[in-house]
C-alpha positions in Angstrom: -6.7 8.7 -34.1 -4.3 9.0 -31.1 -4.7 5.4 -30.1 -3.4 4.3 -33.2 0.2 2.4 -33.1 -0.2 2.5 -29.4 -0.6 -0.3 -27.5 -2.6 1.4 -24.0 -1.1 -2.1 -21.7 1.8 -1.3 -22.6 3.3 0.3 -19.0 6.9 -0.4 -16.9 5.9 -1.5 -12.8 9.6 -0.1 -12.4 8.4 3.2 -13.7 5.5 3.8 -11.2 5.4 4.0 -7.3 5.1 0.9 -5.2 1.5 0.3 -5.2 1.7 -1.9 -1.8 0.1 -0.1 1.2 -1.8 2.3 -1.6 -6.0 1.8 -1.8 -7.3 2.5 -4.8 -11.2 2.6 -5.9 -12.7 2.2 -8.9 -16.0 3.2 -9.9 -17.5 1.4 -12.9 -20.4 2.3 -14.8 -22.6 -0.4 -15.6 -24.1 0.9 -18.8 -22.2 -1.1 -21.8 -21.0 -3.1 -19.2 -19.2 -5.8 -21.8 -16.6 -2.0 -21.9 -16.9 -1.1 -18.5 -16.3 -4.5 -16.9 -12.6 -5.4 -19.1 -11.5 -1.8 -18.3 -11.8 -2.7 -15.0 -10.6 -6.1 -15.0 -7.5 -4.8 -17.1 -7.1 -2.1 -14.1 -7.2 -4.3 -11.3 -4.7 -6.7 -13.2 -2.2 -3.3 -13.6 -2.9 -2.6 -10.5 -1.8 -6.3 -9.1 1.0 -6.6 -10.6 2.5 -3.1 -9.3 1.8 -4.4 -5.8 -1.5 -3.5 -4.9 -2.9 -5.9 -2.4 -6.2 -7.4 -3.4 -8.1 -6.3 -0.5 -7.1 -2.8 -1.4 -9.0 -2.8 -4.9 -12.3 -1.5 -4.2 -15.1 -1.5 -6.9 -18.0 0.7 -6.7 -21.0 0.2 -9.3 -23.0 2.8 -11.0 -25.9 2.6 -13.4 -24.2 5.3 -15.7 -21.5 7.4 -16.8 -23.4 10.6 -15.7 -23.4 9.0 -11.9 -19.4 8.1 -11.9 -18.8 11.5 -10.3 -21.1 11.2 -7.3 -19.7 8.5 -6.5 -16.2 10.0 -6.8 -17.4 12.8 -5.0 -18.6 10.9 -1.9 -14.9 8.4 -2.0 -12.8 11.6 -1.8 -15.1 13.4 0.7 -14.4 9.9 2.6 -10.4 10.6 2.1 -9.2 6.9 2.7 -8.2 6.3 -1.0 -5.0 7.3 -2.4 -6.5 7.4 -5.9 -10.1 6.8 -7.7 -10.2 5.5 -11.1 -13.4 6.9 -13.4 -14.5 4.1 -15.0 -17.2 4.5 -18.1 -17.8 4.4 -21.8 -20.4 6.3 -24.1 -20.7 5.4 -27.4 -22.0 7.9 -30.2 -25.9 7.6 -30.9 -28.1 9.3 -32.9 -29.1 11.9 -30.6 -27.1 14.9 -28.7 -27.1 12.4 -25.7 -23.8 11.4 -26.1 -22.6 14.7 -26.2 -24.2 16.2 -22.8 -22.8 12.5 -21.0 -19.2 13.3 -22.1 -19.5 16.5 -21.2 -20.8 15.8 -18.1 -18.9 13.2 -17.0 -15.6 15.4 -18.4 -16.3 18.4 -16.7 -17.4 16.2 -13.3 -13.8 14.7 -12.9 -11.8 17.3 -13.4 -13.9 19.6 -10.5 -13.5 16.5 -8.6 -9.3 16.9 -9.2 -9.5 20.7 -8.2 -11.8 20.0 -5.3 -10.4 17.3 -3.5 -7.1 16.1 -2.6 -7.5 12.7 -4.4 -6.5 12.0 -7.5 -9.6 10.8 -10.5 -8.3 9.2 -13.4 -10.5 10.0 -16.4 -11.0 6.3 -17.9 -14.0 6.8 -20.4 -14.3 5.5 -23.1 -15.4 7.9 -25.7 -16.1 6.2 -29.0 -18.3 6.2 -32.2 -19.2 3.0 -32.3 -18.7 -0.6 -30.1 -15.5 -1.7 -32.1 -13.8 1.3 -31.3 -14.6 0.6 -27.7 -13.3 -3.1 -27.8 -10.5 -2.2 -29.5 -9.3 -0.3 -26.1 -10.6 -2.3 -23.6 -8.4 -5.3 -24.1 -8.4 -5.8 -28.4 -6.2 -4.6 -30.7 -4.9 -1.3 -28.7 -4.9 -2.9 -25.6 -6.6 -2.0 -22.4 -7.0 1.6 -21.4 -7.7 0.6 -18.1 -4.6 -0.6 -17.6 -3.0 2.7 -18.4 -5.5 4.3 -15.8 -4.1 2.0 -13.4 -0.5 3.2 -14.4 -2.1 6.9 -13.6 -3.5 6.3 -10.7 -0.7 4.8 -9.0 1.3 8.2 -10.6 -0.6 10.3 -9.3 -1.1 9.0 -6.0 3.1 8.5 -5.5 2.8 12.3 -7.0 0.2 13.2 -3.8 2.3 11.7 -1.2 5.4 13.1 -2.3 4.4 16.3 -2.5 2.0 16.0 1.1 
């Protein structure tokens, strides 16, 4: 397993752009919101302490992982965010469901990176069962939203510079 010996909080705010003056969305998926809601607390926390201003955080509901990229789709077409951050987490089922949502929800952010000029960060869980999913949002692998954060403020520094 990748996550394995790899703590996913584990970033340097010296490393990454200056997140002050930078607005940054995040659209969470309520489904297995218990997931969904510590990835994005451990985002927004990131996010804080790299400089973002509070009133910059922005956080956009869905019912869904499926319906993360509309949203996404609509926040770029708006272009006042200087990154978007996927937020989601499907857990493995008995049925094939699990596979068309990843699928979807894969394929849906990166169109959305070749499409528009703002950055998506792909934070969806994956997992085969709930443990595995607690385990990265804030147990014993830390918080992968926190490493979203740590990409999205990449990526947008990565935008501007090369704007």
């Amino acid at each position: 397993m990748a996550t394995a010996g790899h703590d996913l909080s584990a970033i340097d705010p010296s490393k990454l752009p200056e997140g002050q003056g930078m607005k940054i969305a995040c659209v969470v998926a309520e489904w297995n919101h218990e997931i969904t809601d510590a990835l994005y607390q451990g985002a927004k926390q990131a996010l804080l302490s790299c400089g973002v201003l509070p009133n910059d955080i922005h956080h956009y509901a869905v019912p869904g992982t499926v319906e993360i990229t509309y949203a996404a789709k609509k926040l770029c077409e708006g272009n006042k965010y200087d990154a978007i951050i996927a937020i989601g987490n499907v857990i493995q089922g008995e049925t094939k469901h699990f596979d068309f949502v990843c699928d979807s929800v894969t394929k849906g952010v990166t169109e959305l990176n070749l499409r528009f000029d703002t950055p998506v960060i792909f934070c969806v869980l994956t997992d085969n069962n709930i443990e595995q999913s607690r385990a990265r949002s804030g147990g014993e692998h830390g918080n992968k939203g926190v490493e979203a954060a740590a990409a999205a403020l990449h990526m947008a520094g990565l935008r501007h510079l090369l704007s």
